[in-house]
C-alpha positions in Angstrom: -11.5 49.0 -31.0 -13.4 48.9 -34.4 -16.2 50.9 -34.0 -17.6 52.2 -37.6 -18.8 56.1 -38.0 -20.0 56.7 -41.3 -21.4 60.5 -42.7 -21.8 60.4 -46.6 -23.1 62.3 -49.4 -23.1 60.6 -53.0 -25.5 63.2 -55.2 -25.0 61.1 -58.2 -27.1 58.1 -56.1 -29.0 60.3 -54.1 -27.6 59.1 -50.9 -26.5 61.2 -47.8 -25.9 58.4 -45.3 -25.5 58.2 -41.6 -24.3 55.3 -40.0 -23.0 54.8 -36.4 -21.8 51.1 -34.9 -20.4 50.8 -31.8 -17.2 48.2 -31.5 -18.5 44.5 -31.0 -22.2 45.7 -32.5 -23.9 44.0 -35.2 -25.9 46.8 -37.3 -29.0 45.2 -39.5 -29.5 47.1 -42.8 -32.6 47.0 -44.2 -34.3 48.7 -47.1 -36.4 48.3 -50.4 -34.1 47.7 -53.3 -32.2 51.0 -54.9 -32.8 52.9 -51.3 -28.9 52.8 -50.5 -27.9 49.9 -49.3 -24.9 48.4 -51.7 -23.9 52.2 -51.9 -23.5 52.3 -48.3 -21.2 48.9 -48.2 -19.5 50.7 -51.2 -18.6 53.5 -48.9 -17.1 51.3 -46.3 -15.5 49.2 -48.7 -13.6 51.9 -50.4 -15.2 51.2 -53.9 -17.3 54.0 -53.8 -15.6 57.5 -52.8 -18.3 60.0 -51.4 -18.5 63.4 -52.8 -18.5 64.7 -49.1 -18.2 63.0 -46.3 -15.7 60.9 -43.8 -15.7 57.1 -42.5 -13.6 56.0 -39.7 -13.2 52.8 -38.6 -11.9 52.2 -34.9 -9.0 55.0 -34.8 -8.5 55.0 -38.7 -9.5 57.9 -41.0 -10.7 55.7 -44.4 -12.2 57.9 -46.5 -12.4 62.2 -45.5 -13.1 64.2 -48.6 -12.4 67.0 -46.2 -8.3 66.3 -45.9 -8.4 64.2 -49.3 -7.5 60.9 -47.0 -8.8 57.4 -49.1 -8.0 54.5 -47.6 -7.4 51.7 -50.8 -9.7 48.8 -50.3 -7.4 46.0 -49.7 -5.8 48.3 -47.0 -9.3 49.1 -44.8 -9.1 46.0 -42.8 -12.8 45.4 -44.1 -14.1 42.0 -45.5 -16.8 41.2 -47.5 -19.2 38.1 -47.6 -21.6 38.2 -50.5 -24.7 36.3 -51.8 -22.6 34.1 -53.5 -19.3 32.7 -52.4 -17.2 33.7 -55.3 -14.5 31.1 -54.6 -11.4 31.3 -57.1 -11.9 27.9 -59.4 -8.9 26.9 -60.0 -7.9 26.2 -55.6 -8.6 24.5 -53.2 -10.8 25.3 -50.2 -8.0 25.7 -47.8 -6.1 27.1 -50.6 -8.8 29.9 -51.3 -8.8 30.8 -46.8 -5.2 30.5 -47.4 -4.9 33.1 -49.9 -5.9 36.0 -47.3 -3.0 35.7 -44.7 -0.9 35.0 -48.2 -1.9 38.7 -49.3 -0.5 39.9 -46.7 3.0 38.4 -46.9 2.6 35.6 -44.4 4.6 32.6 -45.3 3.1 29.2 -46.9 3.2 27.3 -44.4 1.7 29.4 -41.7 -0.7 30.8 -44.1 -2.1 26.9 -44.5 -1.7 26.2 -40.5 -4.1 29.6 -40.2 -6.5 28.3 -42.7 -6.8 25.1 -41.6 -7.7 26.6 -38.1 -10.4 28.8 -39.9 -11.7 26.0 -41.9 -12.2 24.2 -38.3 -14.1 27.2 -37.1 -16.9 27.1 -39.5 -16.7 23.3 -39.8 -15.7 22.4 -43.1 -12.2 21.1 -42.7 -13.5 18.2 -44.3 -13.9 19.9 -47.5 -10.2 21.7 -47.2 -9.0 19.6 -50.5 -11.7 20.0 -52.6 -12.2 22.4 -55.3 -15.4 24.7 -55.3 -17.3 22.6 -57.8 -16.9 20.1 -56.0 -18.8 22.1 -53.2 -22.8 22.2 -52.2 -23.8 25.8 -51.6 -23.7 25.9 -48.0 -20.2 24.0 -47.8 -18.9 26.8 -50.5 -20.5 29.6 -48.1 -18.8 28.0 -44.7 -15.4 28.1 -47.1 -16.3 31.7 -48.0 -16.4 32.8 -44.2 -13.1 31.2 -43.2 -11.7 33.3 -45.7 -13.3 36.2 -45.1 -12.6 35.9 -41.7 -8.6 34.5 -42.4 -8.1 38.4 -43.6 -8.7 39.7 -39.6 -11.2 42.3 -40.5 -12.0 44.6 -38.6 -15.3 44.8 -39.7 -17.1 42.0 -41.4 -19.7 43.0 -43.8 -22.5 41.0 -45.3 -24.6 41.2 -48.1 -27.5 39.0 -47.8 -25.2 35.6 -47.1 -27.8 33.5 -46.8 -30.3 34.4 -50.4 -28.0 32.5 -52.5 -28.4 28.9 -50.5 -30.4 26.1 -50.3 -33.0 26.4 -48.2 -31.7 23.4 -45.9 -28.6 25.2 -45.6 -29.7 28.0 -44.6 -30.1 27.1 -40.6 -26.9 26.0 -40.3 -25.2 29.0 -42.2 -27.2 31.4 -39.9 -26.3 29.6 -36.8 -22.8 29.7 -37.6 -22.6 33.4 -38.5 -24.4 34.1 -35.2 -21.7 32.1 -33.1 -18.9 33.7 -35.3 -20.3 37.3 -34.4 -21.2 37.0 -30.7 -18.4 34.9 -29.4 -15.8 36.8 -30.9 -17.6 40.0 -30.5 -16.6 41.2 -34.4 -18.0 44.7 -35.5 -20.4 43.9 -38.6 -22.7 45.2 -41.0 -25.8 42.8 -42.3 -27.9 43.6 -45.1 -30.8 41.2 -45.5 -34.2 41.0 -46.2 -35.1 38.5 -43.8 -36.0 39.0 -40.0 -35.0 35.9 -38.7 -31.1 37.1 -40.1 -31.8 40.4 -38.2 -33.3 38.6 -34.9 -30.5 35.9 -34.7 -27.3 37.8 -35.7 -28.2 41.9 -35.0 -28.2 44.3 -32.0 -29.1 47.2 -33.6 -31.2 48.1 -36.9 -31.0 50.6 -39.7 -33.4 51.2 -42.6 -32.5 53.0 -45.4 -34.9 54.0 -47.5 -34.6 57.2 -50.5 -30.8 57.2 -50.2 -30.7 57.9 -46.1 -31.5 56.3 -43.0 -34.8 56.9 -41.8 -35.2 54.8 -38.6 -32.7 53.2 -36.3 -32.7 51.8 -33.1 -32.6 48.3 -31.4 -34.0 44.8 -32.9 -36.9 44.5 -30.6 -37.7 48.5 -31.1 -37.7 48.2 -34.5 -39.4 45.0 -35.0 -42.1 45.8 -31.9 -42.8 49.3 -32.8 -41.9 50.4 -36.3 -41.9 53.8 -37.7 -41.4 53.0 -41.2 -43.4 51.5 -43.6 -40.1 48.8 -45.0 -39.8 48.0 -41.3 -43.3 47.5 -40.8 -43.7 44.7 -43.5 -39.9 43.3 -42.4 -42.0 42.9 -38.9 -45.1 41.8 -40.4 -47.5 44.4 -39.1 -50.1 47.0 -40.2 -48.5 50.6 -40.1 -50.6 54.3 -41.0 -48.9 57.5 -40.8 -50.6 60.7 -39.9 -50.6 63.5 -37.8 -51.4 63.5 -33.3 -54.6 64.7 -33.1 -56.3 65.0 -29.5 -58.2 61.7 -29.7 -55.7 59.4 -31.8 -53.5 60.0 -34.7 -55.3 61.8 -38.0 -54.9 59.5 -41.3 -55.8 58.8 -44.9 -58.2 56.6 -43.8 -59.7 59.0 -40.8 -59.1 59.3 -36.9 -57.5 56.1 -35.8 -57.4 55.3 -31.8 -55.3 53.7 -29.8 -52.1 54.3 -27.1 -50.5 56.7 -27.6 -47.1 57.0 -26.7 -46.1 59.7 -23.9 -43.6 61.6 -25.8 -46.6 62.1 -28.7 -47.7 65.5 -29.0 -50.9 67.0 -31.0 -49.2 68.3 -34.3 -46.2 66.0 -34.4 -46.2 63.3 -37.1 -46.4 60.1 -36.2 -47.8 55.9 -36.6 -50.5 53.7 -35.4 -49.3 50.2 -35.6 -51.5 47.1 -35.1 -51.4 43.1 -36.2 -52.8 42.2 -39.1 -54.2 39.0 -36.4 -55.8 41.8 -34.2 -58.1 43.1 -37.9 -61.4 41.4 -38.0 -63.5 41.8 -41.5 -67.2 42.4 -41.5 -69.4 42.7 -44.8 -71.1 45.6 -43.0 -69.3 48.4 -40.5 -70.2 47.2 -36.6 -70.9 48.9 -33.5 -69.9 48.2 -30.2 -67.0 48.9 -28.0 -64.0 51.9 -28.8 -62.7 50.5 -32.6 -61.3 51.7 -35.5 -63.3 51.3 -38.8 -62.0 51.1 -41.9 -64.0 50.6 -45.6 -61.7 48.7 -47.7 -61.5 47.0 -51.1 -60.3 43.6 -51.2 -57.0 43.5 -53.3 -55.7 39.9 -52.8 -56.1 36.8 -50.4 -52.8 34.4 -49.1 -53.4 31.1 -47.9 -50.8 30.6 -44.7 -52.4 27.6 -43.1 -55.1 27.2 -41.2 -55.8 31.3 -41.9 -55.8 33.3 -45.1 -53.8 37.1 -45.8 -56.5 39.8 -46.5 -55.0 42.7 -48.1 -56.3 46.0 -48.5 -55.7 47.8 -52.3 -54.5 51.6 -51.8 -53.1 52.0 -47.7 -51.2 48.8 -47.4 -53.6 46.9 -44.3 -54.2 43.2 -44.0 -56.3 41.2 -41.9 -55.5 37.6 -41.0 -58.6 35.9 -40.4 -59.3 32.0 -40.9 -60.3 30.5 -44.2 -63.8 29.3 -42.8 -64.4 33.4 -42.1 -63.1 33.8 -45.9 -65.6 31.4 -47.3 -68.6 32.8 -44.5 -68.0 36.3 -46.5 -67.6 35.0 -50.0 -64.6 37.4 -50.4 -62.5 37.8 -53.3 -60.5 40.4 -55.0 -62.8 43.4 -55.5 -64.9 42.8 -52.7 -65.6 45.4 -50.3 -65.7 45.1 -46.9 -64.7 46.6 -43.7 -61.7 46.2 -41.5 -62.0 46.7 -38.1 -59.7 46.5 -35.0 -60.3 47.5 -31.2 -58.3 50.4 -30.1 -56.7 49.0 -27.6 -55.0 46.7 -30.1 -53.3 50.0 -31.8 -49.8 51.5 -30.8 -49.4 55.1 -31.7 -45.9 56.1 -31.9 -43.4 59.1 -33.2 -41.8 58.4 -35.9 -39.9 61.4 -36.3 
């Protein structure tokens, strides 16, 4: 079993940290730059010790500032794979896989038989005598994998694999990791930025924002229903905090209706959440049917196709509208205008 508990304080960093991944799980880590997320690899790692705290890892005590246990790094049974591949120059690809089992006192000759059989599993025995300048990035990342994975970890962590690569490599790189972590059911942490990493390789996500975790739960949840405001623009949707109120959920930017979760109750913070595809923008507030209102100032436009990006200076919104609407309102940066969206288009949800 290698399931990964994690409770950390680091008051230098500002972090206090609680991760939980069960054995086999694949834990998505997302988070603005400086919330915590290299500290909290750090922590696993053993590079980092916590001022209070304890990690375990399946049935092994790593780090407990409690009973003054820390595990050394090259002893935690943890590997890392990092934006870049950080092959050693001077070997050889099946050399540098090689040079994990060799660590650990295996002999030559097995150690080469072993990564030979890695370098099959990521497809890239092809490229077991060549030396890493002689490598594209995504053949040096498939050698950096067989490595990593020629230590037997027991949990695989990576930080953000894939932002180093060629953006024709990077298909094939995710694909790979993705048959790597499901068919051989490894334990892994994922930090990335980008939710088609956290669709095709996680179960579970985590974001971390101001040094602690401030929503988890699974991919769908997170991605579907958001309750922060990193996870909202990971998942590409409108988010506004405020308060349950008896008619919808009380905001910066007024009352806003919409469904409203059962287990929401009049006092309790929580957040609408709505597509920016579901906004429409008028130069003049409508009336009609149940809708949400909204006087905006135009802060930017972003051409994606056939539609154009409307974003919203101060609370974060956008409306995607199409560029023939654009050019019917003559908007531009400055112009105000209102954003509306129907109610039942809004998902008001706890996000405590």
């Amino acid at each position: 079993m290698s399931a990964l508990h994690l409770r950390a304080r680091v008051a230098a960093r500002g972090v206090d940290l609680a991760v939980d991944v069960e054995s086999g799980g694949v834990l998505a880590i997302l988070g603005p730059n400086g919330a915590g997320k290299s500290t909290l690899l750090n922590l696993v790692a053993g590079l980092l010790r916590p001022d209070t705290g304890r990690v375990t890892l399946g049935d092994r005590v790593l780090s407990d500032t409690a009973t003054g246990v820390d595990v050394p790094p090259h002893r935690r049974s943890v590997a890392m794979l990092a934006q870049e591949a950080l092959l050693f120059p001077h070997l050889t690809a099946v050399a540098n896989v090689a040079f994990a089992p060799r660590s650990t006192g295996t002999r030559r000759g097995q150690a080469h038989r072993e990564a030979m059989r890695w370098l099959e599993a990521v497809d890239a025995t092809e490229f077991a005598d060549r030396r890493p300048y002689e490598l594209s990035g995504g053949q040096a990342q498939r050698v950096a994998i067989a490595r990593a994975l020629a230590a037997r970890p027991h949990l695989l962590m990576l930080d953000e694999p894939m932002s180093a690569l060629d953006v024709t490599a990077v298909p094939a790189i995710r694909s790979l990791l993705r048959r790597i972590l499901r068919e051989q059911d490894r334990t892994a942490l994922v930090v990335t930025h980008d939710p088609l990493d956290v669709l095709a390789l996680a179960d579970r996500v985590a974001v971390v924002d101001g040094g602690s975790v401030v929503e988890t739960g699974s991919v769908r949840e997170v991605l579907t229903r958001p309750r922060s405001a990193f996870a909202a623009r990971i998942a590409g949707v409108n988010l506004v905090a405020g308060t349950v109120v008896a008619d919808g959920l009380d905001t910066g930017l007024g009352v806003v209706h919409g469904t409203v979760d059962e287990g929401c109750r009049p006092g309790e913070r929580a957040v609408a959440v709505f597509s920016p595809v579901a906004v429409a923008v008028y130069a003049d507030e409508p009336h009609g049917s149940p809708r949400n209102s909204f006087r905006v100032t135009v802060a930017d436009l972003e051409a994606r196709g056939a539609t154009v990006l409307v974003r919203a200076a101060g609370f974060g919104l956008a409306a995607e509208i199409t560029a023939a609407a654009v050019a019917d309102l003559v908007l531009a940066p400055g112009s105000p205008v209102w954003f509306v969206v129907k109610a039942t288009e809004v998902g008001i949800h706890r996000s405590t």
